[in-house]
C-alpha distance (Angstrom), angle and dihedral (degrees) to the residues before:
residue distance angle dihedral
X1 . . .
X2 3.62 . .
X3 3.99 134.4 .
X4 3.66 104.4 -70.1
X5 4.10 106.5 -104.5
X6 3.69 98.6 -134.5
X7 4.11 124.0 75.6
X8 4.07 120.0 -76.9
X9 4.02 89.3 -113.3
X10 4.05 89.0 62.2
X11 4.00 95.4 40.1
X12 3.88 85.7 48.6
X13 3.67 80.5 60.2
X14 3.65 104.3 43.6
X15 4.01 79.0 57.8
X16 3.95 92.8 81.6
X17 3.69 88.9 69.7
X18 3.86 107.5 57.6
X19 3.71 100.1 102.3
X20 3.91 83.9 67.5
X21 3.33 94.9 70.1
X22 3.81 142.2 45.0
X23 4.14 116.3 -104.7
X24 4.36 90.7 -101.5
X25 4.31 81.4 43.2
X26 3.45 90.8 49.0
X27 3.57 91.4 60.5
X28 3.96 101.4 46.4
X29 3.45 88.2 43.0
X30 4.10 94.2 59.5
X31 3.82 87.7 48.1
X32 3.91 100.5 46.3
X33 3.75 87.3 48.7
X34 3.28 100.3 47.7
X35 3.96 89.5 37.5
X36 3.96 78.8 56.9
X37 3.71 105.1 62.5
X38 3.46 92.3 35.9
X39 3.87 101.8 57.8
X40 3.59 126.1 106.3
X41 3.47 97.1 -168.3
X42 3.84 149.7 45.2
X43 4.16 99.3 -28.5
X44 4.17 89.4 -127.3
X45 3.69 111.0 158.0
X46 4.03 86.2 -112.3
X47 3.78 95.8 49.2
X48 3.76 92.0 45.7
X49 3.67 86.4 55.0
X50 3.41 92.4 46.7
X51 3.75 98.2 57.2
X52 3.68 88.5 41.9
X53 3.90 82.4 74.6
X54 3.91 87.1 -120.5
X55 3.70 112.0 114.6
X56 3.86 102.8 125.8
X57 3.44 101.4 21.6
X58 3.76 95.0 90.4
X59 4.32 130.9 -3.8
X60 3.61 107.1 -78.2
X61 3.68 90.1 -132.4
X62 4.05 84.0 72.1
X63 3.71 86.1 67.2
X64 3.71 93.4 52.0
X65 3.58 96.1 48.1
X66 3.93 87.9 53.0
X67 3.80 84.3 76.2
X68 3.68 102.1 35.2
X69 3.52 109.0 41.6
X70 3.86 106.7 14.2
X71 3.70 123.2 125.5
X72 3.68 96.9 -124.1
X73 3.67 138.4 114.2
X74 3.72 134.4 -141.6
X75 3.43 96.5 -154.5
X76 3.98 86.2 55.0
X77 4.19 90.6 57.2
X78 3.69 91.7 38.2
X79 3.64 89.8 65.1
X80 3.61 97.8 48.5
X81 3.38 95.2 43.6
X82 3.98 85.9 52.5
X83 4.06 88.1 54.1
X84 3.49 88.1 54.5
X85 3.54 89.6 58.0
X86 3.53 105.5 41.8
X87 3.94 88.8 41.2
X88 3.91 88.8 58.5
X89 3.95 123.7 17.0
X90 4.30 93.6 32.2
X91 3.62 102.8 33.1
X92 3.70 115.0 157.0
X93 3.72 128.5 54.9
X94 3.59 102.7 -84.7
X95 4.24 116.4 115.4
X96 3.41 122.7 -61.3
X97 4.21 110.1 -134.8
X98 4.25 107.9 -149.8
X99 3.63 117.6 -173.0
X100 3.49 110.3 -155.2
X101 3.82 120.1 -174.1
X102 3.93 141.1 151.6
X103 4.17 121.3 -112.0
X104 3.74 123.1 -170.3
X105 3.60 113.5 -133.1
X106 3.60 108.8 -154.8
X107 3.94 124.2 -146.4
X108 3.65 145.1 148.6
X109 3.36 142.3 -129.9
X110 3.87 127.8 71.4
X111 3.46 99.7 -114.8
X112 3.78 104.4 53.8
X113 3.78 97.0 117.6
X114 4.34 122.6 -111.7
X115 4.04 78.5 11.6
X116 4.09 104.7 147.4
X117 4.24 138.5 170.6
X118 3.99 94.4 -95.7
X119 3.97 121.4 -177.2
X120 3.88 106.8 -98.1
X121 3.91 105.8 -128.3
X122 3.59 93.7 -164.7
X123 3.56 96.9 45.5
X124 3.44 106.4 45.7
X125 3.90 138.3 69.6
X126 3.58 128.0 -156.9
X127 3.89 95.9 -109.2
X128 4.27 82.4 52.5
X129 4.22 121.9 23.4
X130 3.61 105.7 -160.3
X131 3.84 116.6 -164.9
X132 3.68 139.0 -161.2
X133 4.10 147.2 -153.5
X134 3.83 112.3 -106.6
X135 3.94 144.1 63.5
X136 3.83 137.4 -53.3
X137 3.32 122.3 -145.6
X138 3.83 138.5 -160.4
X139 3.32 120.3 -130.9
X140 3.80 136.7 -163.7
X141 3.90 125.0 -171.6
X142 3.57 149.4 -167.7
X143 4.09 115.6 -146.9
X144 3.73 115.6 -143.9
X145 3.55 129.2 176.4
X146 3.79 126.9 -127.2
X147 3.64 141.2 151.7
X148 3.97 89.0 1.0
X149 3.45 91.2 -59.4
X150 4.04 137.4 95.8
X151 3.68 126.8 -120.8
X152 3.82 133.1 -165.5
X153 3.71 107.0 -149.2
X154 4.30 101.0 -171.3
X155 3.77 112.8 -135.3
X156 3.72 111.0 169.5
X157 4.14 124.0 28.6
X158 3.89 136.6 -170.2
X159 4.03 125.3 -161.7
X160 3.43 107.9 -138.3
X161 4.07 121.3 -144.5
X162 3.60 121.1 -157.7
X163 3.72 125.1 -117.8
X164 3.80 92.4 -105.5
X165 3.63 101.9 50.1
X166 4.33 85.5 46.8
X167 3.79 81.9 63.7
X168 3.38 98.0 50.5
X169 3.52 95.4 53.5
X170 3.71 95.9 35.9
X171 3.78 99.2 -119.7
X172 3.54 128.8 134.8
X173 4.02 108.2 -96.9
X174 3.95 119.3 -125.4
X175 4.08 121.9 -155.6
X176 3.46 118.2 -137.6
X177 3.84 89.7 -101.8
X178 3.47 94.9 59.5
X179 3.84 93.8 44.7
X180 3.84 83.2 51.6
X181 3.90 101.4 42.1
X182 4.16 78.8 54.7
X183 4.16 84.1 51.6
X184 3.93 92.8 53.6
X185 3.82 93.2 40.8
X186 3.83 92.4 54.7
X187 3.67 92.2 44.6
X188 3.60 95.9 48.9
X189 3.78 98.1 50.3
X190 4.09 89.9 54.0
X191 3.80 93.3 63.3
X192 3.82 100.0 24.4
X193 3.64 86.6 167.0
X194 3.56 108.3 64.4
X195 3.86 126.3 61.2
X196 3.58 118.6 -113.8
X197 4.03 134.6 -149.8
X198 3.95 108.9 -163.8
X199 3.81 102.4 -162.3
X200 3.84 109.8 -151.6
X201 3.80 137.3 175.7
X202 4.42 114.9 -123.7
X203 4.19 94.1 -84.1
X204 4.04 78.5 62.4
X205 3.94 102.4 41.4
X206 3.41 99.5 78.8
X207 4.13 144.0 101.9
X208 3.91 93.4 -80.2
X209 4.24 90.0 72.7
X210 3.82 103.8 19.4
X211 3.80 99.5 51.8
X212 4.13 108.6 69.6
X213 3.53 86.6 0.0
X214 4.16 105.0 162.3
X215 3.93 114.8 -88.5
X216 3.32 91.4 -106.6
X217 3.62 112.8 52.1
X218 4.12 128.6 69.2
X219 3.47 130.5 -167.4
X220 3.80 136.0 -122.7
X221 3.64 122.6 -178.9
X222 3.99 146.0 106.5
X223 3.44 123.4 -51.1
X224 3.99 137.2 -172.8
X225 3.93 125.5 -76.1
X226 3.51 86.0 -153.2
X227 4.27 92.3 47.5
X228 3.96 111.7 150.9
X229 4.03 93.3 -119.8
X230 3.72 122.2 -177.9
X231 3.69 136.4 -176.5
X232 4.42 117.6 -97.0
X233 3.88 106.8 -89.5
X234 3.71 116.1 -87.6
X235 4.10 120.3 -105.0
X236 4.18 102.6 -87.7
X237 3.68 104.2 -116.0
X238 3.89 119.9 -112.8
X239 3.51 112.9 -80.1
X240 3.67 98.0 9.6
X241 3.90 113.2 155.7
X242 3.81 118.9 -141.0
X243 4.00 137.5 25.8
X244 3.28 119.7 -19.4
X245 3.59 114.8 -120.2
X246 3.75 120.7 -102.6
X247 3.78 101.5 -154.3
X248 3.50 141.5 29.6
X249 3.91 132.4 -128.8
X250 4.10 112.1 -43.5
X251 3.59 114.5 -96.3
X252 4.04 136.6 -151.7
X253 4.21 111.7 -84.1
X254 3.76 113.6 -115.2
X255 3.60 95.2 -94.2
X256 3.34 94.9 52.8
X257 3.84 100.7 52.1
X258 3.91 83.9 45.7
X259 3.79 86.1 71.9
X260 3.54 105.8 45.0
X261 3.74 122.1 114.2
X262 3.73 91.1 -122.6
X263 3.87 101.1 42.1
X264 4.23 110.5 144.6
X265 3.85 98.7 -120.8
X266 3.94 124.9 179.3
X267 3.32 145.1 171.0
X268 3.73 128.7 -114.4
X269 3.67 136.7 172.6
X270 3.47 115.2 -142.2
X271 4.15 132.1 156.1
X272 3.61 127.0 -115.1
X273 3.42 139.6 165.6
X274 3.59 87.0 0.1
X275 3.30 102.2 -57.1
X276 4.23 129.1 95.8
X277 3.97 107.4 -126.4
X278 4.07 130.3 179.3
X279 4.15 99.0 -139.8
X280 3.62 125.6 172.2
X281 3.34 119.1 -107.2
X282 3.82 140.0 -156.0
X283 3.98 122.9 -165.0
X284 3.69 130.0 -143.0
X285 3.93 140.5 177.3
X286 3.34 108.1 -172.3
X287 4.08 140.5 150.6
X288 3.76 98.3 -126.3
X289 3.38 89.6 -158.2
X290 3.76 103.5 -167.2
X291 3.68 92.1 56.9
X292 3.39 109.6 28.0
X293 3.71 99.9 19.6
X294 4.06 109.8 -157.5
X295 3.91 92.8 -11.9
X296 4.36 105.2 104.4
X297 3.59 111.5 -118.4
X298 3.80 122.4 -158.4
X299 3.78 113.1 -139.4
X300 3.34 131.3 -173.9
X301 3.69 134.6 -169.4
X302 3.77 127.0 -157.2
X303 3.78 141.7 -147.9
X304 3.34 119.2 -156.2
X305 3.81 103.6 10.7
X306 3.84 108.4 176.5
X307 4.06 111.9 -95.4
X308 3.92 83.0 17.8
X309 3.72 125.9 120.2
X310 4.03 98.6 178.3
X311 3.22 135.5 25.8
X312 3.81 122.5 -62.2
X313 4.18 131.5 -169.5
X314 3.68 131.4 -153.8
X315 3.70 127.3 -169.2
X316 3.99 136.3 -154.8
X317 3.67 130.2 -165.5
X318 3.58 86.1 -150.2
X319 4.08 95.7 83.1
X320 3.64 84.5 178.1
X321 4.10 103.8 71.1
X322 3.82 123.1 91.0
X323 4.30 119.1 -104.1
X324 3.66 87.2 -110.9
X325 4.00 96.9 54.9
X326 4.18 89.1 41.6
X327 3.60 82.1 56.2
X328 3.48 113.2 38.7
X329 3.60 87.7 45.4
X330 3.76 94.5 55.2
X331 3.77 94.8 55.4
X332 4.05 80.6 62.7
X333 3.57 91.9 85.9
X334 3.71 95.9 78.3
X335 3.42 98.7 70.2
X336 3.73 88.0 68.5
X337 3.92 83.3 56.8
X338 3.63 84.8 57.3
X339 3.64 93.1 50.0
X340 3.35 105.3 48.7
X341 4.53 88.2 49.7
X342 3.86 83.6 46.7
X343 4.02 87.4 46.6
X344 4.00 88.1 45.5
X345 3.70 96.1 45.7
X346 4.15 102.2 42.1
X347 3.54 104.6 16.3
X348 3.70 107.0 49.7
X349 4.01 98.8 -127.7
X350 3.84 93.6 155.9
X351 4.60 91.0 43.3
X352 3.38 105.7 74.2
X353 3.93 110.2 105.7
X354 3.55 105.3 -155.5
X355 3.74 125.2 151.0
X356 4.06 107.2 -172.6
X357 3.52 119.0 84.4
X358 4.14 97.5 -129.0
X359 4.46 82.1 51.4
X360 3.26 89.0 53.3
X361 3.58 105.9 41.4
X362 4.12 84.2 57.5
X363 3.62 110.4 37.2
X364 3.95 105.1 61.1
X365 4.09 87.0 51.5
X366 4.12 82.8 54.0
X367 4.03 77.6 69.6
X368 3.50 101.0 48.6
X369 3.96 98.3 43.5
X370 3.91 84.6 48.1
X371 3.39 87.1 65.6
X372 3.35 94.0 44.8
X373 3.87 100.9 48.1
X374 4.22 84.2 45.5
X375 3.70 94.2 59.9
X376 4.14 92.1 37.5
X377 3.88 89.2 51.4
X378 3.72 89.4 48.8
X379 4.19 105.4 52.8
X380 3.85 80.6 41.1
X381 3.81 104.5 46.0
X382 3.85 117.5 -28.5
X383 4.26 95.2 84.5
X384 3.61 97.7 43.2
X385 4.11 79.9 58.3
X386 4.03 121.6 96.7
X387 3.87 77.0 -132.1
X388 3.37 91.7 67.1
X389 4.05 114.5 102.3
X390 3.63 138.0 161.4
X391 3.93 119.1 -143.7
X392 3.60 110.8 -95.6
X393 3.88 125.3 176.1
X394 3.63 131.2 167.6
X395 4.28 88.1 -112.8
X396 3.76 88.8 32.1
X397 3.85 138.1 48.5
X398 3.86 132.6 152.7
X399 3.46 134.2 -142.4
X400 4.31 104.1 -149.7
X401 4.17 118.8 16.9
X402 3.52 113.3 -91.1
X403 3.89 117.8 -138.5
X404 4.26 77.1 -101.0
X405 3.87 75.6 72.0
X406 3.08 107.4 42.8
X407 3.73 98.6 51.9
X408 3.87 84.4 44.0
X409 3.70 89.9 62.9
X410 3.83 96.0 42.3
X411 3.71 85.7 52.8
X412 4.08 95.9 46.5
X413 3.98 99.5 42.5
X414 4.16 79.1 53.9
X415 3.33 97.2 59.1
X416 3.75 98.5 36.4
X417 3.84 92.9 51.4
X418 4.21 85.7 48.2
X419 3.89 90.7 47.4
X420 4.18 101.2 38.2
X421 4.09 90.4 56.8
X422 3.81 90.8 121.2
X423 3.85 105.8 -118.5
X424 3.74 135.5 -145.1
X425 3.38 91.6 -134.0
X426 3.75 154.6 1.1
X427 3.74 91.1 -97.4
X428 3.31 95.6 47.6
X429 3.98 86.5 56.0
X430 3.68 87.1 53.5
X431 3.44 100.0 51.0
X432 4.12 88.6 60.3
X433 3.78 97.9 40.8
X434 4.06 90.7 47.9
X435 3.89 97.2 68.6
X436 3.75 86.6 49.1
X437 4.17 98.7 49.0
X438 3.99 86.7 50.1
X439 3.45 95.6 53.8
X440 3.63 97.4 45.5
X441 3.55 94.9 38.3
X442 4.45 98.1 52.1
C-alpha cells in the first residue's frame, strides 16, 4: 500500500482503530479515510481513492468490497471513536451531553439499497410536507466545547428503512425510536461510569427511550403543551388490600396551567445559541404518565424562547436539575443541526453511490466520523500546527476556527508533510507533487 496521504499526527490517530478491522481492512480503511478528508470533490468511493493518492496500488474493486463484504462493524468503530472522545475533550466525571437527532440523506436512483420516499424537513412546511428519495440516518453525538462554541462529534449511526420497504423484504420494521433507544443503550454500556444527558427534539421524547432507559442516562428534550400530566400517586393507606395505585389525581396540561390567572411565572436568564436571554419561565413536577409512567418528570414551559412566537415546554427525567441547566442544555441540540449541514456540505454524506445494502449501511457513517476525527485531530494537534489558519479576508475575519478551518488545516499539514520529505532529487520531488496537481487540477 502506499504512504498514507494525510500528516503522521492524523495516521497516529487513525491507529486506535485497527482492532476493528481485519489486517487487508485495516489497510483500505487507512486509505478511504484519509482519501476522505482530503477530497475536494464528490466523496465517491473512486474519487476518495483517488485523492488518497492510491489509484494503482491495489484494484479499485478492493475498495468497494471494503464496504460491501468486509467483516467489520460500525457499531464496533463507533465505540472507539467515542473513547477517544470521552478519553480526551470530556475527561473527568462530570455528565456527558449526547445529541441525538435524525438527517435525511437524499439520493437517487431506484436501486440504491434501504433507499425510501422520506419527509424532507427542510423542504417542507406544516401547511405542505414535501418528501424525498434517499436514506435516514440515526445519529448519536457527543457535545464538546471549544473556542466558545459547541460541537456534536457523531459516534454511533442507524439506517433507518421504511415500513414499506420492511414488507417487501419480509423483515420486521424498526421506528426511529427504537433504532435510537438501541443508539442510547449502546452508548451507555461503553462508558457505564459516567452519566449521560441525550438531548432530543419531540419525535425523540417519547416512551420508546424514557421507559427502560439505562441507569445511567436521562433525557432532555421537548415535550407537549397539551401533555396528559397528573399528580405522584398518593401513600396506600395501612392495610389496604389490592394494587397500589400508580398515579395520583389528573392534573391541568402545560398549556393549560400557562393560562391560569394564578400560574407561578419567573424570570430567568439563561444563554442559548450564543446569546444570554431573560425568558419567562413556568415550573412543573409532574408524572407524565404516558411517557414516563410512575417515574416524575420535570417540565418546564417557556415564554419567549428565541425563534419562538408561543409558548414552548421541555421536559427532563432528571427532576433534580435547575430550569436554567434543562434549558440551556436543550438548546444543545442544534449544534448537531450544524453538523450534519457542515457534514452535507464538506464531507460528502449524501455522494457516495453505493447500491448493496452492507455498502451502504457503512459509507455515509465514513462522513460523519470524518468529521468527527477532523475536529478531534484539531483540539488535540491541528492548532498548535504552523498549518493551522483561520480565514481572514479584508471584508471578512473570524474570531474562533470554524470546522471550514479545521478541515483546511487537516488538509494543508497533509500536503506539507507529503511535499517537505527532503528529496534526493528534483525528480523525485516531482514524482510526489504530480499525484497532487492531477487531482486538483481534473
Amino acid at each position: 500500500m502506499p504512504d498514507s496521504a494525510t500528516v503522521s499526527t492524523f495516521r497516529d490517530l487513525l491507529q486506535h482503530f485497527v482492532p476493528c478491522f481485519t489486517a487487508p481492512s485495516v489497510q483500505s480503511f487507512l486509505v478511504l479515510m484519509g482519501g476522505w478528508v482530503l477530497n475536494l470533490r464528490r466523496h465517491t468511493v473512486t474519487e476518495t481513492v483517488r485523492a488518497a493518492v492510491a489509484v494503482g496500488h491495489k484494484h479499485v474493486s478492493s475498495f468497494h468490497r471494503f464496504f460491501s463484504r468486509g467483516r467489520w462493524l460500525p457499531d464496533e468503530v463507533g465505540v472507539v471513536l467515542l473513547h477517544l472522545i470521552e478519553r480526551w475533550l470530556v475527561p473527568g466525571d462530570g455528565p456527558i451531553i449526547a445529541p441525538l437527532d435524525d438527517t435525511l440523506g437524499r439520493h437517487t436512483g431506484k436501486c440504491i439499497a434501504a433507499a425510501g420516499m422520506h419527509r424532507d424537513p427542510l423542504l417542507s412546511t406544516s401547511a405542505r410536507p414535501l418528501f424525498h428519495w434517499g436514506h435516514v440516518w440515526v445519529v448519536l453525538s457527543v457535545r464538546v466545547e471549544a473556542f466558545g462554541k459547541s460541537w456534536a462529534l457523531p459516534v454511533l449511526v442507524r439506517l433507518y428503512r421504511t415500513k414499506k420497504l420492511c414488507e417487501a423484504e419480509k423483515r420486521a420494521h424498526r421506528k426511529l425510536t427504537d433504532l435510537a433507544a438501541d443508539l442510547v443503550h449502546l452508548f451507555a454500556s461503553a462508558l457505564p461510569h459516567r452519566q449521560v444527558y441525550v438531548v432530543v427534539d419531540a419525535a425523540f421524547m417519547n416512551s420508546a427511550l424514557v421507559r427502560g432507559r439505562p441507569a445511567n442516562v436521562h433525557l432532555i428534550g421537548r415535550s407537549r403543551l397539551d401533555a396528559a400530566l397528573y399528580a405522584p400517586p398518593p401513600p396506600t393507606p395501612k392495610g389496604q388490600m389490592g394494587r397500589p395505585r400508580v398515579r395520583g389525581s389528573k392534573l391541568l396540561s402545560p398549556e393549560k396551567q400557562a393560562v391560569r390567572a394564578k400560574a407561578r411565572w419567573r424570570r430567568v436568564t439563561v444563554t442559548v445559541y450564543g446569546k444570554t436571554v431573560t425568558l419567562r419561565v413556568l415550573l412543573i413536577d409532574a408524572l407524565w404518565y404516558r411517557v414516563a409512567r410512575s417515574e416524575l418528570v420535570r417540565l418546564v414551559v417557556v415564554r419567549g424562547f428565541p425563534g419562538h412566537r408561543e409558548d414552548d415546554v421541555f421536559a427532563s427525567t432528571d427532576p433534580t436539575l435547575d430550569v436554567n441547566i434543562i434549558i440551556e442544555r436543550f438548546a444543545l441540540r442544534w449544534s448537531l443541526e450544524v453538523t450534519f449541514h457542515e457534514t452535507k456540505g464538506k464531507l460528502g454524506l449524501e455522494d457516495p453511490q453505493n447500491r448493496t445494502e452492507h455498502a451502504v449501511e457503512r459509507t455515509a457513517p465514513m462522513a460523519l466520523w470524518a468529521y468527527s476525527l477532523t475536529v478531534l485531530w484539531f483540539l488535540r494537534v491541528g492548532q498548535h500546527t504552523r498549518a493551522a489558519k483561520v480565514t481572514a479576508l479584508p471584508w471578512y475575519e473570524k474570531s474562533a476556527p470554524a470546522f471550514s478551518d479545521m478541515l483546511a488545516t487537516l488538509r494543508r499539514a497533509s500536503w506539507l508533510d507529503r511535499l517537505s520529505v527532503p528529496c534526493a532529487n528534483v525528480s523525485t520531488l516531482r514524482k510526489r507533487i504530480r499525484p497532487i496537481l492531477e487531482y486538483v487540477a481534473a
